[in-house]
N, C-alpha and C positions, 0 to 999 in steps of 0.2 A: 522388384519390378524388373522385367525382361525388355530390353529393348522396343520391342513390339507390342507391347503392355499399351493399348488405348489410354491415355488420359484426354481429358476435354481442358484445352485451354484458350483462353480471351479474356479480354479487360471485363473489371469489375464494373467501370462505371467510364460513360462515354458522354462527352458534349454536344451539343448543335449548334451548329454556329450559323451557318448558312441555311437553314431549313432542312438540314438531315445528318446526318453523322453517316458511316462506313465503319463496319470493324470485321477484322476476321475471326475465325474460332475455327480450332484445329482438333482434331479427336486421335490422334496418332495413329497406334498401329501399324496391319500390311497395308497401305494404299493399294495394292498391286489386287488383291483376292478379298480383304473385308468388305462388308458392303455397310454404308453410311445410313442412319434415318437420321436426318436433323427436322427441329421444328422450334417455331420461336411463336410464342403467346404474347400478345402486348397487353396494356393495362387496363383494357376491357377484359380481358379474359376469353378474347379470339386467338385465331391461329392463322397468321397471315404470312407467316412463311415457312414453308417444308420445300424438303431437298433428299432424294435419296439416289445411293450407284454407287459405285466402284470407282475406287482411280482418286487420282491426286486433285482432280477437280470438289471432289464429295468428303475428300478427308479433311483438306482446309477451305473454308466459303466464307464470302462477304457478306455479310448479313448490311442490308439500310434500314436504319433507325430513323422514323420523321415524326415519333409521338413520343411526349415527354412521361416518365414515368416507368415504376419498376416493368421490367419486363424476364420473362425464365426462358432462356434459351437451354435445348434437352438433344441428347444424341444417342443413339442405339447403336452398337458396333454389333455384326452380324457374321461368324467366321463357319465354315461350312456347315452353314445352315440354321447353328444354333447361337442364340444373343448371349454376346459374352462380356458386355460393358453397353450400362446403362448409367447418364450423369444428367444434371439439371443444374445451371447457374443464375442466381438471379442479376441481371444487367441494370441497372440505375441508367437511368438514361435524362440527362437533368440540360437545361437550359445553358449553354458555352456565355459566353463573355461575348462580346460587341469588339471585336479586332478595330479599334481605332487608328491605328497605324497607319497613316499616308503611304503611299506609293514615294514619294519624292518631299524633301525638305531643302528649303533653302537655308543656304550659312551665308551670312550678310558681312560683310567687313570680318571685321574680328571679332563681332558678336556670337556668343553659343547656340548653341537651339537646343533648345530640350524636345525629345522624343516621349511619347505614350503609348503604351502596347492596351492597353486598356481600360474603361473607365475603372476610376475607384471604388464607387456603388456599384459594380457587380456582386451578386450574389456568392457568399464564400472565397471572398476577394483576399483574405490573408493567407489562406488554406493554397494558393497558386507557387510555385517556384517560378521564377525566371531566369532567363540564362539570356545574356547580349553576345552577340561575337560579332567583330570587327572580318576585314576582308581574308585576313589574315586566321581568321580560326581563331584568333585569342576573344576567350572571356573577357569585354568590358565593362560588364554591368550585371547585377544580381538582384534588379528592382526593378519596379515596374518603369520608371524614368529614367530616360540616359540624356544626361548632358553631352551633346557630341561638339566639337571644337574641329576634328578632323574631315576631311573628305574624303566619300566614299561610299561600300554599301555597308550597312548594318542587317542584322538577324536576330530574328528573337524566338524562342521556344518557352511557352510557358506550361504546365502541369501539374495534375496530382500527382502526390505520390500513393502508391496502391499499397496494401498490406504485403505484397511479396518484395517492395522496391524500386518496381516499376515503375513506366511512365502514366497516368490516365489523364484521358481530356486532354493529350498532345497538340496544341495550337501554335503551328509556326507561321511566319509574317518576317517577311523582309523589308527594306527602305533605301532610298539613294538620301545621302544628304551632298549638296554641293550650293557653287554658286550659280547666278541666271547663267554667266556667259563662261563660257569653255575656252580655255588658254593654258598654255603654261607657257612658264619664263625659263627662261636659259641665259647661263651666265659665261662669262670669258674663261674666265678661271677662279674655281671657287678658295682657293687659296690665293693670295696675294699678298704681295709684300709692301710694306706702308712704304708710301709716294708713287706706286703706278697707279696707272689710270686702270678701271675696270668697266666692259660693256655688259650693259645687263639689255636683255630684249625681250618683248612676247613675240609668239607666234602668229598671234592675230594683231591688225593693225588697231588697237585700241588708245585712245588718250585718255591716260590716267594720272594718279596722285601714285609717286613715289615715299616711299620712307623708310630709315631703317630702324632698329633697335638694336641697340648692343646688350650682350648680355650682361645680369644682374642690374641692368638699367630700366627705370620704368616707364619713361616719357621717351617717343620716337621721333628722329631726326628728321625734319621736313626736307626732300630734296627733288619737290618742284613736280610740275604738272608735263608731261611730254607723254610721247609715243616710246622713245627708249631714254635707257641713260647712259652717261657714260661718270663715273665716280672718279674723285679724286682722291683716293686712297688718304692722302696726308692733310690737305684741307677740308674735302666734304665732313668728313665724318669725328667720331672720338676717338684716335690711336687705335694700337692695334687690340685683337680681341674678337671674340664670337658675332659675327651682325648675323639681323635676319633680315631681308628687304623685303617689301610690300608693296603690292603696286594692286592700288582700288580702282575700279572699273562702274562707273554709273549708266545702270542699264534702264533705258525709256521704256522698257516693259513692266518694270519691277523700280519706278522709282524711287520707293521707300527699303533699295535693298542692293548694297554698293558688293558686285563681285570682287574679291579680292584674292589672291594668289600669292606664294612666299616663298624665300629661295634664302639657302644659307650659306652664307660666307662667313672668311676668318680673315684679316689682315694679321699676318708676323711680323714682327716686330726686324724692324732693320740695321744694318749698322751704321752707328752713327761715331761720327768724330771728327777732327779741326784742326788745320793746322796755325802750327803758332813758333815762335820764334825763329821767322825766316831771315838770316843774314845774307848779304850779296854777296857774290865770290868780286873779289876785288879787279881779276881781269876774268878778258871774255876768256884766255887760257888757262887760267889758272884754276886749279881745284881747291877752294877754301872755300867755298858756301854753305851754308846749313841750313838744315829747318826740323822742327820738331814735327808728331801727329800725338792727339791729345785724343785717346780713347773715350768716349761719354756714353759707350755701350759695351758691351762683350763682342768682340772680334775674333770670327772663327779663324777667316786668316785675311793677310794683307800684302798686298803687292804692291812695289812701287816699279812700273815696268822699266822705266830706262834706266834702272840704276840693277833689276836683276833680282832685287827684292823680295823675299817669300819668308812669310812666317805667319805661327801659327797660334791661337788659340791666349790670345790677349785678354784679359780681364779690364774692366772698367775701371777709369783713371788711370791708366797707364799711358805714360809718354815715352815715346820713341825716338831715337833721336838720329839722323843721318847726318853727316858733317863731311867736310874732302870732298863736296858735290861742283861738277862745274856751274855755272849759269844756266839758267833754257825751263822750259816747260816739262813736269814732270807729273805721269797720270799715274796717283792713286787708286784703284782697285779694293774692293774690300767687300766679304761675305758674311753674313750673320743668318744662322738659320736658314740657311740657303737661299736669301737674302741678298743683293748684292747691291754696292752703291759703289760709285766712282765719281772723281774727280781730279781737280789738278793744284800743283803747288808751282808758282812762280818765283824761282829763282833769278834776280835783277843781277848785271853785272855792272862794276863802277868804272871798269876800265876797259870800253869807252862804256858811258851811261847809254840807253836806247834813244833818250831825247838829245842826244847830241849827234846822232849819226840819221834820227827819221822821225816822224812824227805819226801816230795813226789816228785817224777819227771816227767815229762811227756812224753810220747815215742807218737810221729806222727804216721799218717798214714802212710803205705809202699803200693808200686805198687807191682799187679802178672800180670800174662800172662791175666787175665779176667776183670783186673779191680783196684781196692784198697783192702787191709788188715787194720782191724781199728785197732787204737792206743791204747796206754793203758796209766793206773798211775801204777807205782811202789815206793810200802810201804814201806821205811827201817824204823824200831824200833830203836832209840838211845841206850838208856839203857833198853832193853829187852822189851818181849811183854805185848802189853797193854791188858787185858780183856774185853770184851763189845764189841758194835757194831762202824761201820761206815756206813757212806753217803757219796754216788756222783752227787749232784747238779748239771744243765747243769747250765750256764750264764745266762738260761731263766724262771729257776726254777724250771726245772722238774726233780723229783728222779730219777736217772737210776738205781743206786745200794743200797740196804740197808739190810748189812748181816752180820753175825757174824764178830769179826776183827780172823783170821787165827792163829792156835796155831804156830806161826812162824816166826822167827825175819825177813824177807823181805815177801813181797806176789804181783801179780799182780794182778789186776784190767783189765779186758780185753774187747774186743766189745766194743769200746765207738770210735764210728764215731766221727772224724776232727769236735772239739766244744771248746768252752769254758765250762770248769767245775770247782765247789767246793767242796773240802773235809773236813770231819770231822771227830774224832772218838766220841762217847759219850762211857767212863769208866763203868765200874762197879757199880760205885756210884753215876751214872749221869751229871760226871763233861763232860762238851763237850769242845770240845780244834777243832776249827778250824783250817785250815792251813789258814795261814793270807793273800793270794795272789789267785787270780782267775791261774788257769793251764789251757795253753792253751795246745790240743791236738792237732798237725797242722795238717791240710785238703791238701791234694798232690789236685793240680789239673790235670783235667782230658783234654782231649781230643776234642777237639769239633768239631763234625759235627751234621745231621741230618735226620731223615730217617721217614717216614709220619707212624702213631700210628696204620693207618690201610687202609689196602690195599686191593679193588676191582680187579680182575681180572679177563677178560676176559677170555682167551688163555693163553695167558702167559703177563706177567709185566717186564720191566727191572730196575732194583731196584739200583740207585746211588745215594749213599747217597753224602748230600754235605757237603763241607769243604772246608775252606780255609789253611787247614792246610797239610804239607804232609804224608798222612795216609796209614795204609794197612788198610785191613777190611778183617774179618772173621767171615761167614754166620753160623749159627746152626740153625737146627731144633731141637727141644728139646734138648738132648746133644748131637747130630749126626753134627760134624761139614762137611758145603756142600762146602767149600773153601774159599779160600780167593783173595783179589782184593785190586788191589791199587787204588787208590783216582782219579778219572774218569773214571775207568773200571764198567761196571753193572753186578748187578747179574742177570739172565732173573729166574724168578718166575712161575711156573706153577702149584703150588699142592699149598691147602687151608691146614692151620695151622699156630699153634702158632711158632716165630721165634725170634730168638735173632743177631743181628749182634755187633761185636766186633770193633772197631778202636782203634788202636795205631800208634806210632811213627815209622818209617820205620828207624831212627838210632840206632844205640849200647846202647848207652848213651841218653836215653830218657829223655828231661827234663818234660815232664807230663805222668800221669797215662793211660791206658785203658778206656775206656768206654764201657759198655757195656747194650744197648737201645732194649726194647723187641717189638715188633710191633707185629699183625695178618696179616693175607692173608688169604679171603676171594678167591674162584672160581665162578662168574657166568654163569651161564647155556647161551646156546646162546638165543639170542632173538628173538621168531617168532614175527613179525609184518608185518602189507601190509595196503594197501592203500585204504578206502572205500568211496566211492560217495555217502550220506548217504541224502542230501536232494539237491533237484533243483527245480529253480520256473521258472514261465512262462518269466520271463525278462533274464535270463542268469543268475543270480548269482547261487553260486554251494557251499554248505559245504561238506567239503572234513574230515574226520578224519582218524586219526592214527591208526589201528585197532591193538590191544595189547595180544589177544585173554586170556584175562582175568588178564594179568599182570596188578598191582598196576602204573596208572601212572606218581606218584607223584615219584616211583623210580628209572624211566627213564628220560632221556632227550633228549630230540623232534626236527629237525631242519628242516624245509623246506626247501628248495632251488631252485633257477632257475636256468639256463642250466648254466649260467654264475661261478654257485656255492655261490653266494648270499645268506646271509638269508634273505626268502621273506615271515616267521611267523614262530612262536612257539608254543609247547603247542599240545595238542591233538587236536583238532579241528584246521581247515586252512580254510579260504576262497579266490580262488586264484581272481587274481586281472587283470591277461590274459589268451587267450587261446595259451599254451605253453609246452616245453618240462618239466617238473618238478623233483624233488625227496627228495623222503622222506629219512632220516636216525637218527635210535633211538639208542643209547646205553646206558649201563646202568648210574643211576645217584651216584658220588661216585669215578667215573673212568676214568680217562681222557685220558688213554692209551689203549681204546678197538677199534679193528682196526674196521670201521662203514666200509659196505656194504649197500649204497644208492639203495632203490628201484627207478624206473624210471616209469613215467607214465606220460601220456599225457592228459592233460584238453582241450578237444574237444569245437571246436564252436558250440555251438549249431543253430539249426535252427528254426526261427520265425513265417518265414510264408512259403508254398508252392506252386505252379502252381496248380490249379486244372481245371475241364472242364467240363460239365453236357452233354451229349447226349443223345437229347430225341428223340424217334421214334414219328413219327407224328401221330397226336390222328384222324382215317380218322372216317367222318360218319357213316361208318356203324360195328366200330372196338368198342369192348364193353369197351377194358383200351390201355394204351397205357404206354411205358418201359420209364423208365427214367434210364441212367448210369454215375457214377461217375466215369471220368476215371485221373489218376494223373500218370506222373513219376519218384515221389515219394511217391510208394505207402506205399513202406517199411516203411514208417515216421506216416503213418495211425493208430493209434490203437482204434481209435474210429469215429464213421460215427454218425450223427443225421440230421434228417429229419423234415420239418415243412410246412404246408400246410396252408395256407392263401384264404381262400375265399373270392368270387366277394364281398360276405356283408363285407369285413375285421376282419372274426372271422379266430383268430389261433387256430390249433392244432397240439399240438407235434406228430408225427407219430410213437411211441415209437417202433407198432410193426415191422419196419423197420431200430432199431436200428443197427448200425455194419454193413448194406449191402449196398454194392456198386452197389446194380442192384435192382431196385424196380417196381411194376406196379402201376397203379394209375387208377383210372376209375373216376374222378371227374373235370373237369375243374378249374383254380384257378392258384395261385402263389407258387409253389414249393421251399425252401431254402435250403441246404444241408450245414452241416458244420462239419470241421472234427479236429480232434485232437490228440493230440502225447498221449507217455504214461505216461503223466503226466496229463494231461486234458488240457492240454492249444491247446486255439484254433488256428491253422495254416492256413486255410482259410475257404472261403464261395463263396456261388455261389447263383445265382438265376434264375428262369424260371420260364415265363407265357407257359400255357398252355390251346388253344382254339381248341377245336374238331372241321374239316374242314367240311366248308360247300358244298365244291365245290363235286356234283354228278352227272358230266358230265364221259362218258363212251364211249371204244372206238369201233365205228362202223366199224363190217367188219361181211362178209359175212360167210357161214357156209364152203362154199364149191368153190375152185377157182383150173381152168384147167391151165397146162403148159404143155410145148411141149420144151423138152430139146433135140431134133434134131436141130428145129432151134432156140434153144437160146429165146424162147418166154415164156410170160406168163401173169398172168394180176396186174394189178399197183391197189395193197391195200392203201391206203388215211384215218386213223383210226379218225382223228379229230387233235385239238388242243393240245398238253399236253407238258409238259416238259423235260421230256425224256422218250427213246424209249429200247427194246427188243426184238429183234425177234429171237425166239431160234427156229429151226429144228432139230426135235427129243432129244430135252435137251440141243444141245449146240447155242451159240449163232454165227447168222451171220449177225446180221445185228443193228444199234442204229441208223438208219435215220428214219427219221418221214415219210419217206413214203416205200413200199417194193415191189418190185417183185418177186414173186418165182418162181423158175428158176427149183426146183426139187421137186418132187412128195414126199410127207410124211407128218406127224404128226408137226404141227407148233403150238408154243403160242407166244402171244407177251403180254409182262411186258409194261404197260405207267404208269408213274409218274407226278405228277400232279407238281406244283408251292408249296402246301402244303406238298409235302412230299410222298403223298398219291400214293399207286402203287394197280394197276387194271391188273385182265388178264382174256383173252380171247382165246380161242381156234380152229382153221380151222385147216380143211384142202384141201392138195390140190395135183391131181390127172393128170396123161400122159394126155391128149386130144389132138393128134396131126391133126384129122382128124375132120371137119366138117359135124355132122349129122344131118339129122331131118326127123320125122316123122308125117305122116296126113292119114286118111282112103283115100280108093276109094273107098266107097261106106258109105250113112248112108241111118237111117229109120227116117222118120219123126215122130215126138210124140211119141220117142221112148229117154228119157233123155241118156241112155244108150248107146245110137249108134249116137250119134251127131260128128258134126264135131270139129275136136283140132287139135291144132300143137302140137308137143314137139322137142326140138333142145338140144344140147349138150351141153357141156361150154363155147365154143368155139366161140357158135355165142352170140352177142352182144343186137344185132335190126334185127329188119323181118316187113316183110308188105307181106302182102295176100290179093288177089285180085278174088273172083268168078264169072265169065263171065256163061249166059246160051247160047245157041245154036246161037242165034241170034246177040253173042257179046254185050248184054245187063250186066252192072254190077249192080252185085245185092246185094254183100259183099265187102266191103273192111275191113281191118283192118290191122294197128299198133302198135309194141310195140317198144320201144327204150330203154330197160331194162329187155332185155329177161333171165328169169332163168333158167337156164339148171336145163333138166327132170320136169317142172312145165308149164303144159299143157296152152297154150295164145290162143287166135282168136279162142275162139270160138264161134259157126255157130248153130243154131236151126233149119234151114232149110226154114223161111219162109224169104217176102220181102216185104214191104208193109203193114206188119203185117198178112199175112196171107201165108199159107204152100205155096209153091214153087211147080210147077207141078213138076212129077215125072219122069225122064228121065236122062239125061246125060251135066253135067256139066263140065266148064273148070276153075280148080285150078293154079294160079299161084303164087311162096312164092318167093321172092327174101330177100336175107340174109344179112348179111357183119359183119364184125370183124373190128374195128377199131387197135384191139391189135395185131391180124395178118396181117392185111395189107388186107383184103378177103372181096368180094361184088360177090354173084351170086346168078342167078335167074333156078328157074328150074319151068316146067307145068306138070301136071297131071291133068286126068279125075277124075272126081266126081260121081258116082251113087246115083242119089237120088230114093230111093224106098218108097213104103207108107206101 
């Protein structure tokens, strides 16, 4: 086989799914110069589709299949001029599977969904391959059911396999699976090290159930009902290790079906250790104190800053041991896993002790109307004031305070938020005298509820914060307080700015502090959006998208839906899956309280094919072209007309300059094809017609001139010939379509005959009063005189005559006959001689007798003759 070697190829066997299939079939070859016969027989054993031409259009063609059952598709390859590839395929054309596949699946909590591509009672239901892919192109599934756990879209293709390998009965079907409401969560830092705190948030203001799972664990940590959270790496949770968090979402449209979202984190593992055998250095100068650090983790490395301290790479149970240390506060440092915790070690001195030179106390936080008031240390001086500086250490080694000591025998220390802290003074002469004991400053707790960090609004928001506690709450804008609400009352939100709400304890006697949580409010603009029909193809499929009119749509969120209120796609783009009542609704993304106004629209069936009808005027012999019209009604559905003319040698021509017209002339014998198309180009039907110019030049005989007599109801009986049908119109209108006529009244007559072809002919008479029977003959002629010879002339009226001339003697010497006599057209006539020679000149006797078969009338009348010389 050559390159150009025609083969016929297409599927063996083709599905219905939707009430017809589509397949191509290709015949190889030159596209450029072979010419194509295709023809497909369906399982009647008609021929309902043929296609022949040139070119890339007639080498490969879409054949539609709408009847179940074998069918033989056949193609003639034609290379100048002689057929040089002839094939036949039989096409199986058998009933597809029922595509049960939703448009859209909801994943409920941490429940699976199983998916269906088809029912199981389809016919030939084991004989299908299936193939799943995820968004990602990977193969997830090889069966007709897919357990799906993730979010997202899924695909399915299912098939035969054909004897070559192929695919047949290719059925693919996509699906969204997710949950009702659209979020994701975002976290601080998805690494963190055990004992900080970690923010985890959505993007939409939702109040949900938190919790997490650590891995290889089965049962998940409950950690409470809010808008966001904030984690305690060391207390919420089980140490360090793989979490996944969850945050379920209860949606009032889909009650029975809790949104839920997941985010993963890791807590590393920190470094942990302790110190222990700390001796006092004996004076405030002197360098004799010690203390150990008792490793209970692996220690990348460890610092002790005031002393210079650096090393590295400790193993667990190791103790370290610093000795020669003066007195004072000394901050630990230390890394594990990049990792990092700090603290401090209190070196006491005996010489002086700290309680012999000053005393500190620690005063807690207190509650206000807004919140907490922080704590303080208060300095008493034993025996008067010391000179030099002090320091306020937290627990975790950070300087808060370092300032002159006050000329003043007591002094507070103030602003020092609910901590652990250490003091010290260093003297005048650098002796440093710690207080020998960590001061705790106690932390009032607070209140607890929760209220989302930032707020989309529509319109307006109504703003509850939650609690399980019994709270009031009081709303500010800036310092403008907007009121206050008790714990399930909302505040309704309509103006964009920064806010603060307040919650406290609704008793006298509050055992916690105020809280007071700042959030935003955001106002968005309303949303224009509507609904666009943006692509359609010849089979029915329709892309339908979201139109945003310039909006970001990554900031909205998209839902289609069917009449039912289903989601039946997401996303900008939809392709609907029926022709049905629909609607779109977008609002913004961020805001789960904007009240959605559903557009409505309807996905129209479209239409495939149409009735159409060619009426051609008959092409008569002697007619130079003849009309051809395309008539439909549906013409509305027309947006394009094309024309193709096929002559007796079988060369085509496109008729271009006939594009778009429904009414065309043609002056060429040959095979006419018309085909029309929507406005999209797809073809809705075709039509064909021969066209042969009639031979037939048979024409109707009638006279010029016909008498009636409408006294008595008389006239004469016209007889045109043979034809098809008949017209006899008097003065324009018609009275008569018998093939044969009498006229009854005097005027202007035509008659219209139409032939077996089509073909219409006319002719013209008329016809005049004749009630009376005339005729006229000389009495008298000259011999050899052409000019004065003998004639008859008679009137309409009469029919046949016979004339008979007798001389003197009773001798006949003329006779004559007509039995076709035409009125005013001179018969019988006489030269005068008998014998062949002139007739003596004297007195002759004329006799004419007449008759009318149409009037009923036979009479004879005589007259003399003069013959003169």
């Amino acid at each position: 086989m050559t390159f150009n070697d025609p083969e016929l190829v297409g599927p063996e066997r083709l599905c219905i799914v939707f009430g017809a299939v589509i397949a191509e079939f290709s015949a190889g070859g030159i596209a450029a110069s072979d010419r194509y016969e295709w023809s497909v027989i369906n399982p009647s054993g008609n021929e309902y589709f043929t296609a022949s031409g040139r070119g890339e259009n007639y080498e490969t063609i879409p054949v539609r299949f709408t009847d179940l059952g074998p069918h033989t598709v056949t193609v003639s390859v034609s290379r100048s001029g002689a057929v040089i590839y002839s094939e036949s395929r039989t096409v199986e054309v058998v009933q597809g599977p029922e595509l049960i596949l939703r448009p859209d699946y909801l994943l409920c909590g941490d429940e699976p969904t199983t998916i269906s591509a088809i029912p199981t009672s389809t016919p030939g239901f084991a004989q299908y391959t299936f193939e799943w892919r995820n968004a990602a192109d990977q193969i997830v599934g090889n069966s007709n059911e897919l357990t799906v756990t993730e979010e997202g879209p899924y695909f399915i293709s299912l098939f035969f396999t054909n004897s070559g390998g192929g695919q047949d009965c290719l059925i693919t079907g996509s699906t969204f699976v997710g949950p009702p409401d659209d979020f994701t969560l975002s976290i601080q830092q998805p690494d963190a090290c055990e004992g900080e705190f970690v923010a985890v948030t959505a993007d939409t203001p939702l109040r949900g159930d938190w919790s997490a799972l650590k891995q290889g664990e089965s049962q998940r940590i409950n950690l409470g009902n809010s808008f966001s959270l904030n984690i305690d790496t060391e207390n919420d949770l089980e140490g360090p290790g793989d979490y996944t968090l969850f945050f379920s979402v209860a949606n009032p449209q889909n009650p029975g079906c809790t949104s839920e979202k997941s985010i993963a984190f890791s807590i590393n593992e920190g470094p942990l250790y302790s110190p222990q055998n700390i001796i006092s250095a004996s004076d405030c100068d002197v360098n004799n104190g010690s203390f150990e650090i008792l490793t209970e983790s692996v220690l990348d490395e460890l610092k002790i800053i005031e002393l210079g301290f650096e090393g590295f790479n400790f193993a667990e149970g190791e103790v370290i041991s610093f000795s020669n240390v003066p007195s004072g506060i000394y901050t630990v440092e230390t890394n594990t896993n990049g990792c990092f915790r700090t603290g401090i070690v209190i070196v006491p001195s005996l010489g002086p002790e700290a309680s012999d030179v000053f005393e500190v106390t620690a005063v807690g936080e207190t509650c206000d109307s807004l919140g907490t008031n922080d704590g303080q240390l208060v300095v008493t001086f034993v025996n008067g004031v010391v000179q030099g500086d002090y320091r306020v250490v937290t627990g975790n080694g950070g300087v808060v305070k370092e300032e002159p000591v006050p000329n003043q025998n007591q002094f507070v220390i103030d602003d020092l938020p609910g901590d652990f802290y250490a003091f010290e003074i260093i003297d005048s002469n650098g002796c440093v005298i710690p207080w020998d004991a960590v001061l705790d400053v106690s932390k009032k707790n607070l209140v607890t509820f929760s209220v989302p960090s930032r707020i989309n609004v529509c319109e307006s928001f109504d703003l509850e914060p939650t609690t399980n506690e019994d709270l009031e709450f009081e709303l500010f804008r800036g310092t403008e307080s907007l009121g206050t609400r008790d714990a399930g009352e909302a505040f309704q939100l309509t103006e964009a700015g920064d806010y603060s709400i307040v919650g406290r304890e609704k008793t006298s006697n509050p055992e916690n502090c105020p809280r007071r949580t700042n959030f935003r409010v955001d106002v968005s603009s309303e949303i224009q959006f509507d609904v666009a029909l943006t692509q359609e193809d010849c089979f029915g499929n329709k892309l339908y998208v979201a139109e945003l009119f310039g909006r970001d749509p990554e900031s909205v969120i998209i839902r289609w839906r069917n009449g039912d209120g289903e989601i039946v796609g997401r996303g900008e783009n939809w392709i609907p899956t029926a022709f049905d009542t629909f609607f779109l609704e977008v609002q913004p993304r961020g805001s789960g309280f904007c009240a959605v106004d559903p557009l409505e629209f309807v996905v129209e069936e479209p239409v495939f094919s149409i009735d159409i009808d060619l009426q051609v005027d008959p092409f008569c012999i002697d007619s130079p072209f003849t009309v051809l019209a395309l008539e439909s009604d549906q013409r509305n559905l027309i947006a394009d007309i094309q024309w193709i003319f096929l002559d007796q040698d079988g060369n085509e021509t496109i008729l271009t300059q006939f594009d778009g017209l429904d009414v065309i002339t043609v002056e060429e014998e040959g095979t006419y094809e018309v085909l029309v198309f929507n406005a999209l180009g797809c073809e809705l039907a075709n039509d064909v017609v021969l066209i042969l110019r009639s031979l037939d030049d048979r024409r109707p005989s009638i006279n010029e001139f016909y008498s009636v007599c409408a006294d008595i109801n008389l006239g004469e009986t016209i007889s045109p010939g043979e034809f098809e049908s008949y017209e006899w119109l008097l003065e324009g209108n018609l009275v008569s379509t018998d093939s044969v006529y009498k006229p009854q009244l005097a005027g202007a007559y035509t008659l219209i005959v139409t032939n077996s072809e089509g073909c219409s002919f006319e002719e013209s008479f008329e016809a005049f009063e004749d009630c009376e029977f005339q005729y006229v003959f000389p009495t008298g002629m000259i011999l050899d005189n052409p000019e004065k010879l003998f004639e008859i002339y008679v009137n309409d009226a009469v029919e046949s005559a016979q004339v008979w001339i007798h001389n003197r003697q009773g001798q006949l010497i003329f006779f004559c006959e007509d039995f076709n006599v035409q009125t005013r057209v001179p018969f019988c006539q006489w030269d005068g001689t008998f014998g062949g020679a002139n007739v003596p000149i004297g007195t002759y006797t004329v006799t004419l007798r007449y008759n009318s078969d149409r009037f009923g009338v036979q009479e004879k009348v005589s007259r003399n003759l003069v013959v003169l010389n």
